[in-house]
N, C-alpha and C positions, 0 to 999 in steps of 0.2 A: 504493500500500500504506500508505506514512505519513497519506495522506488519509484513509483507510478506517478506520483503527485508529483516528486522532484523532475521527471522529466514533462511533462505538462508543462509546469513554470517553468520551464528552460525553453519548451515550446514557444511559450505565451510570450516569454520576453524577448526575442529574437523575431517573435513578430510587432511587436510593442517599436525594438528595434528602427525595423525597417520602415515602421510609418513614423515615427520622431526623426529618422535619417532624413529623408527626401523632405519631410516637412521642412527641417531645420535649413535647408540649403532655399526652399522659393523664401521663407520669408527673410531670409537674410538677405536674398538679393533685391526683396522690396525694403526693406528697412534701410539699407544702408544708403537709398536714391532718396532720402527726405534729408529738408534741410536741417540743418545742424541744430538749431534755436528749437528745433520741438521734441530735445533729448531730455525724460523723463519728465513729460508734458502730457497731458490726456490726450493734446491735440494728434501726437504721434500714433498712436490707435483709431484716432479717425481716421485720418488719412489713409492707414496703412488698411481699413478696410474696404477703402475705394477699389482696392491693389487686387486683380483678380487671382494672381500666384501665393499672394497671401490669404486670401482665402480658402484655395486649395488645400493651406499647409493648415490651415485652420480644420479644416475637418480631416486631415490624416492626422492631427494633432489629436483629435479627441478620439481617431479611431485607434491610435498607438495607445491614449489613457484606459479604455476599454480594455484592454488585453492587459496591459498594464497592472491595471484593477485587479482581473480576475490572477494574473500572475502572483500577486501578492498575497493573496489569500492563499496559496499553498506553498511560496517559495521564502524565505528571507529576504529581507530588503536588501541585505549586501549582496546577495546575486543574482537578483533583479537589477539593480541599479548597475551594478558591474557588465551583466550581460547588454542594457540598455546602450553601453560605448558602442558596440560595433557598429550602431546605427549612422556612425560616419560612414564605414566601409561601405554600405549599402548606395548612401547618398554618391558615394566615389561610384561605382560599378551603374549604379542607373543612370549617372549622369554622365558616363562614356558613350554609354548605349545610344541615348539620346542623341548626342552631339557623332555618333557614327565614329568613334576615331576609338582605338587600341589604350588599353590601358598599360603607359609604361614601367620601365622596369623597376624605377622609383618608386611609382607608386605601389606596386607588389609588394617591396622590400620592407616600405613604412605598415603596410598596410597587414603583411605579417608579425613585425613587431607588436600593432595596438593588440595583434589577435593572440600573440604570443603572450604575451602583458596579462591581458584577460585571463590567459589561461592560468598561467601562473599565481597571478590572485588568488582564485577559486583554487584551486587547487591545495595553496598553506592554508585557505584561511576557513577554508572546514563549514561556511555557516547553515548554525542550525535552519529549521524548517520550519520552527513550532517557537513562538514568541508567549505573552502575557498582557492584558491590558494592562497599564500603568495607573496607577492612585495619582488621585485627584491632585497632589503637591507636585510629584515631578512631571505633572502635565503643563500646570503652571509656571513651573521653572521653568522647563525648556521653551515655552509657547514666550516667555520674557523674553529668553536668551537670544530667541531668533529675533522679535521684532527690534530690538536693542541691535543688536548686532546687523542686523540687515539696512537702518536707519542709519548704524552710522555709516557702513559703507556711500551711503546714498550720496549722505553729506560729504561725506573726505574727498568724495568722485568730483563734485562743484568746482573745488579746489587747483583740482590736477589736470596736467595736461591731457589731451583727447585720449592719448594711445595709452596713457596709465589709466584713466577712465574706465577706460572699457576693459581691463583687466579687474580693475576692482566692481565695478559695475554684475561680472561674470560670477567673481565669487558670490555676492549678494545673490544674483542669481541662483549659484549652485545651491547655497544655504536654503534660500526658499522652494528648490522644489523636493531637495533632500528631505526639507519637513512635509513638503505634500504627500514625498512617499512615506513616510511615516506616517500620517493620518491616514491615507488611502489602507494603508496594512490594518491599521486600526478601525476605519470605517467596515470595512473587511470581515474584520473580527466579528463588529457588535449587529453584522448582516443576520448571522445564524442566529440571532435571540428574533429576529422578526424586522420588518419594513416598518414597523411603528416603533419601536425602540430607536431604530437607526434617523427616524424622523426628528425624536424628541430629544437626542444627543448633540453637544456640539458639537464632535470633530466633522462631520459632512459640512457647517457652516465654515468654522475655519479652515478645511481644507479651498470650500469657493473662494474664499477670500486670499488665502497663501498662494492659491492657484492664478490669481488674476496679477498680484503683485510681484512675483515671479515671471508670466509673461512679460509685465511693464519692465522691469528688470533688463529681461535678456533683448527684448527691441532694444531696449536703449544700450546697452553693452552690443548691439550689433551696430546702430547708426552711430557711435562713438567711435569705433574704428576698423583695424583689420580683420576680417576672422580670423587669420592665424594667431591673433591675441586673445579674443574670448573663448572661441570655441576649444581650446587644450585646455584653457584655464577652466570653462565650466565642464567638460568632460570628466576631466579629472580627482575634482574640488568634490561633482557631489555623490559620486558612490562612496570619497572617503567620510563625510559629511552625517550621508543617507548608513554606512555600519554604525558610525557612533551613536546616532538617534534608534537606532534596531536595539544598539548594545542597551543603553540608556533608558530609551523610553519604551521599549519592547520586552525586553527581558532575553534578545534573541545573543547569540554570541558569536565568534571567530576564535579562532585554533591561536594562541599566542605564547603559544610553550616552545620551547628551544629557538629556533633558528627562521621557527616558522616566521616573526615579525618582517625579519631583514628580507627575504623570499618574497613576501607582501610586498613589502616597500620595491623591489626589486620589479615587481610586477606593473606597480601602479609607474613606477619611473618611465618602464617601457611604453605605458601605454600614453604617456603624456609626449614622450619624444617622436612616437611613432605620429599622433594626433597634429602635433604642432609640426614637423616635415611633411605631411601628406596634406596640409591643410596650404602652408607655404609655399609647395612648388605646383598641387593638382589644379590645372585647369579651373577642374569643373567644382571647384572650395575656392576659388580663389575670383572676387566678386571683379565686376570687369573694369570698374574706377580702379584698384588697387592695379589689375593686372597693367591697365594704361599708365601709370603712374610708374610700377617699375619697369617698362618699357621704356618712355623718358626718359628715369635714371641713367 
């Protein structure tokens, strides 16, 4: 039965995957054509939903959280959200397809490291299947910890130059959807006591609401600057982000006995280098202002 389940949610999330890939790549390439002055502005959501390629990404958006969803309710959130990276690769591979041209040997190379990376994770870090709801306190903690945390990024962002912007923009980002998968695991959870329990609960509210500030988030860390800057950063940031709130506010765990940690960290390295090279030099990642600009250069 534990076997059965685990490979469903590996199912689920490799299709969750591929529709957060391809989404992730139309709306970046509508986000980053808005002018500058409507970064983390409401105005930038309007706009961006004039955008027909963003609304596209808009509904593979909610059809990756759908599989997402049901992913969660039998897998950990550290290898859901882990599994959830490849969804670059996908966006790389559909988007060769499209444009008719071969995927090079570059992108192979990075593109086995992110997959190597993944593996490797999963692999030391063992996580369990089977989580706990959390008490009423360290809901509260953490539900602090993120808006605090996610506010100040917003604010330090004001501050900084465009291209640290959208780095730190990214993390906010990751932090906020790392908590949505944590609520979503949770809403999950309090599904089997009934559709009216889950009514009368607040995580389904706060996850709408994490869920929306999170998108405002990652538009605006995409019209801030390159995606070779956000997208390794938020790749990265929130499976490590999404195990500690598993660990924390789930009760779920990862394998951290011997040598397993350094293997992890080893893992999540590869998948950030491979993310951040494939994002840098592939075409079809690489939005077409950026690619004219280093063209010029």
């Amino acid at each position: 039965m534990v076997a059965s389940s685990l490979v469903v949610s590996i199912a689920l999330s490799l299709g969750s995957a591929a529709c957060y890939g391809v989404a992730t790549a139309l709306q970046h390439h509508a986000a980053v054509r808005q002018p500058e002055e409507l970064s983390m502005r409401p105005g930038l959501l309007i706009k961006l939903f004039r955008e027909p390629r963003w609304q596209i990404g808009n509904v593979l958006d909610a059809s990756g959280f759908a599989l997402q969803f049901l992913a969660l309710r039998m897998g950990a959130v550290a290898l859901v959200e882990a599994l959830l990276v490849t969804g670059l690769l996908v966006a790389l591979w559909v988007g060769a397809f499209l444009d008719h041209r071969r995927i090079t040997f570059h992108e192979l190379a990075m593109a086995g490291l992110v997959g190597l990376g993944v593996a490797l994770f999963l692999t030391f870090a063992r996580p369990t299947l089977h989580g706990e709801l959390p008490s009423a306190s360290s809901s509260i903690a953490l539900a602090a910890a993120v808006i605090v945390t996610v506010v100040a990024t917003v604010i330090a962002a004001r501050a900084l130059t465009r291209p640290q912007a959208a780095v730190l923009l990214a993390i906010g980002a990751a932090i906020a959807f790392a908590y949505t998968a944590a609520l979503t695991a949770l809403t999950g959870h309090l599904l089997v006591r009934g559709v009216v329990h889950v009514v009368a609960s607040w995580p389904p509210y706060a996850l709408v609401a994490t869920g929306i500030a999170a998108i405002m988030l990652t538009q605006s860390a995409f019209n801030a600057g390159p995606l070779r800057l956000s997208l390794p950063t938020l790749t990265v940031v929130q499976p490590v982000i999404a195990t500690a709130m598993g660990w924390l506010f789930l009760g779920q765990r990862v394998y951290v006995n011997g040598l397993a940690p350094i293997w992890e960290a080893c893992g999540l390295a590869g998948m950030a280098i491979g993310v951040f090279f494939l994002v840098m030099r592939s075409p079809d990642l690489v939005s077409p202002a950026e690619g004219a600009g280093e063209s010029a250069g």
